[in-house]
N, C-alpha and C positions, 0 to 999 in steps of 0.2 A: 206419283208425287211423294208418297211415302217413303217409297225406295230411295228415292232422289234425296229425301231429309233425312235418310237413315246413312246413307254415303258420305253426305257433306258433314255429317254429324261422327263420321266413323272419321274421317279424313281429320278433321280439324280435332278428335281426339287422338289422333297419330302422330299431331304433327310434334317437336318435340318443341318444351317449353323454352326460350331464353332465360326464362330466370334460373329453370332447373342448371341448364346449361354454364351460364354465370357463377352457379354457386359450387357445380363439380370445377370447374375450370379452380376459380378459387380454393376450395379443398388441395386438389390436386397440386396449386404452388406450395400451399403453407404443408402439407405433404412432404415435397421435394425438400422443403425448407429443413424440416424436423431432420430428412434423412443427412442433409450437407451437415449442420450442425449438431448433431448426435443429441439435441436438446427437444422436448415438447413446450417445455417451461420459456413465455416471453418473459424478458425484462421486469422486474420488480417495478413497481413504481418508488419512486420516493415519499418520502412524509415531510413535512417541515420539521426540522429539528427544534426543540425547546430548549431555552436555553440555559435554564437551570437544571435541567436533566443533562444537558451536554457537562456542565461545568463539576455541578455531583459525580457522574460518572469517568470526566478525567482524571478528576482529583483523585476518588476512591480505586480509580485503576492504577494509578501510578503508585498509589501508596501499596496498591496490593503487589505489583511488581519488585517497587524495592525491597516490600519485607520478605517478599518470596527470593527474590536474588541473591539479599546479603543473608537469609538462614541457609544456603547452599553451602555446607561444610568445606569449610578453608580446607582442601586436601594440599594442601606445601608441596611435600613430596611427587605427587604427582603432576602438581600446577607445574613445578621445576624439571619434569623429566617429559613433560609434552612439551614446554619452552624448548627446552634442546633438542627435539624432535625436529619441531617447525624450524628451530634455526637454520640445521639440518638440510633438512629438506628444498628448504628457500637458497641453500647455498647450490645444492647439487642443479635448479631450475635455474643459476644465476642471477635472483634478483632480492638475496640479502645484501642491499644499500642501506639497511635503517641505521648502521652504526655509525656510516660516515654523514648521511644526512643529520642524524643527532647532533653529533660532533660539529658539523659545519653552522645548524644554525643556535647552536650555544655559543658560539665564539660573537654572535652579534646579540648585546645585551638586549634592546629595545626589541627586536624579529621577536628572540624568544618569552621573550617578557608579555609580545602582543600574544602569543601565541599560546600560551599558558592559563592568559583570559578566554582567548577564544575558546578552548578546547572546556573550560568549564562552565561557560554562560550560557555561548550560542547554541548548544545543543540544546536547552531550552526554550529560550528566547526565539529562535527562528522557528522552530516545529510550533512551539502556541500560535504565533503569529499567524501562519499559515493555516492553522485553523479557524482561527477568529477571521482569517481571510475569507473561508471557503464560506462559513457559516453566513457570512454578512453578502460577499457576493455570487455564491456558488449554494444556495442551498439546496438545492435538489442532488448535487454530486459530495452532498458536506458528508453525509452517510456512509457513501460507498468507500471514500477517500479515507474515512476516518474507520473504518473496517478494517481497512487494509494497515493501518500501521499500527491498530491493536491486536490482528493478528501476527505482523512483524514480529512484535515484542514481545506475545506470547510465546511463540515456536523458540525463539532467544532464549527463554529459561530455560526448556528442554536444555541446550547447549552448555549453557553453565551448570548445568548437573551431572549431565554425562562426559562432559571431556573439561575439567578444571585447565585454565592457563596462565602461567604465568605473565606478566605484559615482561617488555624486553627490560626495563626500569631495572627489572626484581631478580634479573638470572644472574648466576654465579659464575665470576670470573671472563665476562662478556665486555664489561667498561664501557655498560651502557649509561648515560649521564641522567637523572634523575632531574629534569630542569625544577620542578617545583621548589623540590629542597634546594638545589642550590641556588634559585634565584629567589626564595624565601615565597614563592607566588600566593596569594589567597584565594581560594574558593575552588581550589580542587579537591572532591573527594579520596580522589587515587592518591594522595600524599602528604605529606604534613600533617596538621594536627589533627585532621576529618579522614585522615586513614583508617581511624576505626571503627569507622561507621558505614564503612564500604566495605565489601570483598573483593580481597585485592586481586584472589583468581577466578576473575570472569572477564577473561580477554576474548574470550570465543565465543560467539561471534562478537565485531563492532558493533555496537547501536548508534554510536554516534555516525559508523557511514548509512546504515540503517536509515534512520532516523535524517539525517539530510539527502540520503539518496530520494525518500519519499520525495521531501520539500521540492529538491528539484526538479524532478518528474510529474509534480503534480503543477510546480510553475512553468515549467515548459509548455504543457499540455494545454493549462487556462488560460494562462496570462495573456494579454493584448500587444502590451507592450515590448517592444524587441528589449528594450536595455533588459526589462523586468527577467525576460525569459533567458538573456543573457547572466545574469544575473544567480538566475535560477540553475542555470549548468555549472557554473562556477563554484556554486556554491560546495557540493560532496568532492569536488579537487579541491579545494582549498581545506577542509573537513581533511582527507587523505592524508595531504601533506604532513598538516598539522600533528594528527594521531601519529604519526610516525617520525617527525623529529623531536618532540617529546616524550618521546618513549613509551609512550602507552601501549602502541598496536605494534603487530606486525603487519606486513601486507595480506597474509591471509586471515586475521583477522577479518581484512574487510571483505574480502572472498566471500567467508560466511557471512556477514553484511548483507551483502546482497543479496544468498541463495534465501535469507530469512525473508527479506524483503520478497523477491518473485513467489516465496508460499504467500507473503500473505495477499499479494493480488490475485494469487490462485483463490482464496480463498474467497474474496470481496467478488471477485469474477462469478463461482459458483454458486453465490449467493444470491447476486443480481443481474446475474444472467448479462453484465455487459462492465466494462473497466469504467472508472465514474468520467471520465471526458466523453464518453457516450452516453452517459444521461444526461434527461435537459435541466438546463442552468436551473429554472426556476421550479416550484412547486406548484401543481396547479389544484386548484380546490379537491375537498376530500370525493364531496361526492359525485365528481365529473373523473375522479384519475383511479379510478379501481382497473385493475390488471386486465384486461381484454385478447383475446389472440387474436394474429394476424390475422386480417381481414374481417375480423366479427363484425368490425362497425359499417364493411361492405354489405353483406350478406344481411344483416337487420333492414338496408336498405331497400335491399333487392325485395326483401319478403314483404313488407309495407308496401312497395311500388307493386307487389304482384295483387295484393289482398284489395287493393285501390280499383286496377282495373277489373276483379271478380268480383267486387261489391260486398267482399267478405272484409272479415278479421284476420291480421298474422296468427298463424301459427304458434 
């Protein structure tokens, strides 16, 4: 009889647990995972953003940009000899058209007259917007979203310190058309009477494709609505257009635009471990959304279900 309870007793100490089982199986995905992904780190959570810290910290970003931008030493000389560079360079790839696009829509008073507002407003106006957007309907992605186009703008300085640029406006001998001056426009810094309050060689990179390229990609990505997301493509070509028949940009220009832009989603990416239309819309309470690795919330369960039928405590 003894023997007998010392066999059943060895037996059913051999046999191998489900839960252990469950929780290597587990391990072993989130494992695989780490390897596919070269990451151990899950997803950030989000926080709720506040809104007086959001509003403090645009304002005092943008004002630290501007003063950082326009003390970037007016190099003339070199702003005008990287200008003929890129001219340059855009003729030998075939896609210096900025001269004749200028030229074509100055010849229609009202195109460029609309176009000279746009290029000095809506680069504001639409980017806040879309923040006040993310904030009210997107707040769990308002963070990641909003990371990403202050890292944009910071990488942008770099570029206006190390490679000054002429805009095409300013090159010698080029007859390129200055629309602001000559359509008298108000509320552009690049020209007129608020010319010197700006620098005028910081073409490289655009922030204005920058800066709507975000908008649109972040309206494509949320938005519901088709026209919205419509809407939202449209918007950095129409931004394009614009910077280049008033002679601000060139087209690479917006080149560096963009490559600023992919750093700073690199950036918002490595941060929180996911682009912000992969995080969830909303915030969920603080003390239910603290960071967890995959499958934790499994494996707690497992260990509870096991400690239940051994009449013990988890572990």
């Amino acid at each position: 009889m003894g023997e007998a309870t010392v066999k059943t007793l060895d037996s059913r100490t051999a046999t191998p647990s489900p839960t252990v089982g469950d929780e290597a199986a587990a391990e072993s995905a989130h494992g695989r995972e780490e390897r596919r992904t070269g990451w151990s780190r899950p997803p950030r959570s989000p926080r709720r953003p506040r809104i007086w810290f959001e509003i403090l910290l645009i304002a005092v970003s943008y004002w630290t940009y501007s003063l950082i931008r326009n003390a970037v030493p007016e190099q003339r000389a070199s702003a005008l000899r990287n200008a003929d560079w890129i001219w340059e360079a855009e003729k030998a790839l075939g896609i210096a058209v900025e001269q004749s696009v200028n030229h074509a829509v100055n010849s229609v008073t009202w195109l460029v007259v609309s176009m000279n507002y746009y290029y000095a407003t809506l680069h504001f106006v639409v980017t806040i917007g879309v923040l006040v957007w993310l904030y009210r309907r997107h707040p769990g992605r308002y963070a990641a979203a909003r990371t990403v186009l202050f890292a944009t703008t910071g990488v942008a300085l770099a570029g206006y310190y190390l490679y000054p640029l002429a805009p095409p406006r300013l090159m010698n001998g080029q007859n390129f058309i200055d629309t602001v001056l000559v359509h008298q426009t108000w509320g552009s810094m690049a020209s007129g009477n608020l010319k010197n309050m700006s620098n005028q060689y910081a073409a490289m990179p655009s922030m204005h494709i920058g800066w709507s390229l975000w908008c649109g990609v972040i309206i494509c990505a949320l938005a519901a609505a088709p026209w919205a997301r419509i809407l939202g493509a449209l918007y950095p070509v129409a931004t394009l257009v614009v910077i280049v028949a008033t002679a601000n940009h060139f087209w690479l220009d917006a080149v560096g635009g963009m490559l600023c832009l992919a750093f700073g989603f690199a950036v918002s990416y490595a941060w929180y471990r996911a682009l912000p239309h992969r995080l969830p819309q909303r915030v969920a309470a603080e003390d239910a959304n603290r960071p967890r690795r995959p499958g934790a919330v499994r494996l707690g369960r497992l260990r509870h279900r096991a400690a239940a039928h051994s009449g013990g405590r988890p572990e």
